[in-house]
C-alpha positions as CSV (number, residue, x, y, z in Angstrom):
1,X,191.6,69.2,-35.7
2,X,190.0,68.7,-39.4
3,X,188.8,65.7,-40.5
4,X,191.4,62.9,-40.7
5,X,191.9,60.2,-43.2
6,X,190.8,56.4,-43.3
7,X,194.1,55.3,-42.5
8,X,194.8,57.6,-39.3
9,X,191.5,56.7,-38.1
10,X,191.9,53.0,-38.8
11,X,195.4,53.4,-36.6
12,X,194.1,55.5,-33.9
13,X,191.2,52.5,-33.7
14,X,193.6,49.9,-33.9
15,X,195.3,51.3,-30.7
16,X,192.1,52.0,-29.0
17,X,191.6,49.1,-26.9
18,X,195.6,47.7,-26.4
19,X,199.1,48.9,-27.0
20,X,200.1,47.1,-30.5
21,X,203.6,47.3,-31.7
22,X,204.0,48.1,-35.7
23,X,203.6,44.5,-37.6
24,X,200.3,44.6,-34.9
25,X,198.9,47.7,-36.1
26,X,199.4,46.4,-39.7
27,X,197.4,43.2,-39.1
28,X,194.5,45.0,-37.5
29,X,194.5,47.7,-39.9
30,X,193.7,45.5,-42.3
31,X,191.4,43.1,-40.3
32,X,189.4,46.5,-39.4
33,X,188.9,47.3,-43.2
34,X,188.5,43.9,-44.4
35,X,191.6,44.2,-46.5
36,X,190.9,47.5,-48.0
37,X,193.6,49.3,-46.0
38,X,196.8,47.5,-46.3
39,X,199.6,50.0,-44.9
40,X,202.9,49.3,-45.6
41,X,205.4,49.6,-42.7
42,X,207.4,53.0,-43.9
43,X,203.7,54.7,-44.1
44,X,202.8,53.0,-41.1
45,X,205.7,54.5,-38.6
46,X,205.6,58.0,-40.3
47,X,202.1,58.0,-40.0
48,X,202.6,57.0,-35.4
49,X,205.9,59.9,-35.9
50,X,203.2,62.2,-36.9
51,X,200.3,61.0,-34.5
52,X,203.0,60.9,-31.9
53,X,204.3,64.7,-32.3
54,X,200.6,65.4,-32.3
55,X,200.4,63.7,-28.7
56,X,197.9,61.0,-29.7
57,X,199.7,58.1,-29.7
58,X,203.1,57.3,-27.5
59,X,205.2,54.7,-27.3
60,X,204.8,52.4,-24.4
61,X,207.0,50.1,-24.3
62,X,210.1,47.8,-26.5
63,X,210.8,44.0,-26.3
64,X,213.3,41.8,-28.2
65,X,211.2,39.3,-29.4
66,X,212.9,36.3,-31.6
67,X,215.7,38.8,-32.0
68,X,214.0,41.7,-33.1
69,X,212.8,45.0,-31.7
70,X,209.0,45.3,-31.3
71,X,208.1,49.2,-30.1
72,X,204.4,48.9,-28.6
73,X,202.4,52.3,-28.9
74,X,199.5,53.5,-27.2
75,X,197.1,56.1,-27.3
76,X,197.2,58.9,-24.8
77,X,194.2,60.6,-23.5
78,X,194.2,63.4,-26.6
79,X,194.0,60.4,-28.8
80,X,190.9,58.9,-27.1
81,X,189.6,61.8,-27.3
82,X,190.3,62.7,-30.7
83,X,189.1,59.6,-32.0
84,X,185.5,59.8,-29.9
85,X,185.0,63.2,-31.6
86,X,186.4,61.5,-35.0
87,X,184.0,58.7,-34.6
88,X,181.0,61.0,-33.7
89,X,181.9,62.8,-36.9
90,X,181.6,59.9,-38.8
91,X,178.4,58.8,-37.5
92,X,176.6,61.8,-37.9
93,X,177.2,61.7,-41.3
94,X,176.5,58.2,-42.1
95,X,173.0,59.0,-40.1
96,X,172.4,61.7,-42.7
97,X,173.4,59.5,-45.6
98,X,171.1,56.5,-44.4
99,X,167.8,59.2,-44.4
100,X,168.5,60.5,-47.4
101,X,168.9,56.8,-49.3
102,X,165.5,55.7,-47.5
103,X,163.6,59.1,-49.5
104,X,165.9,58.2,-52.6
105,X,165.5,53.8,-52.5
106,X,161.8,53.3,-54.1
107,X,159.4,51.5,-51.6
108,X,159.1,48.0,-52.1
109,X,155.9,46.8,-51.7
């Protein structure tokens, strides 16, 4: 799998510790990124078609809830997995990025 963007990731992390349905997702989306990522709900649910064709995400359940349907998703094993090698990825590179801005950052004395 290549290298997936900010907003996959911040979905995939969303769903990493408890199915979420959609407006769920959303809210902890943009909680996660202190309000950088704000998806809107047609991106959102084409983004968990794509993630869900992919086998990374399912749906796991549906409830009426003030008379309206909330679909719950979860990730599957591949998705765990995927986002452990994601967030290895990730970290790698930041470690990499850190040593290079203490050699760049003058010492302050």
């Amino acid at each position: 799998m290549t290298e997936m963007r900010e907003p996959t990731f911040l979905i995939l992390t969303a769903l990493a510790e408890n199915p979420m349905h959609g407006y769920g997702i959303i809210r902890e989306v943009a909680a996660l990124s202190d309000g950088r990522v704000a998806l809107l709900p047609g991106t959102m649910y084409t983004a968990l078609d794509r993630l869900a064709a992919q086998g990374l995400v399912q749906r796991d359940r549906e409830e009426i809830t003030d008379g309206r349907l909330r679909r719950y998703y979860r990730l599957t094993g591949d998705g765990i997995e995927v986002l452990a090698v994601e967030t290895a990825r990730l970290r790698q590179l930041a470690t990499v990025a850190e040593a290079r801005l203490r050699v760049a950052r003058p010492k302050v004395a």
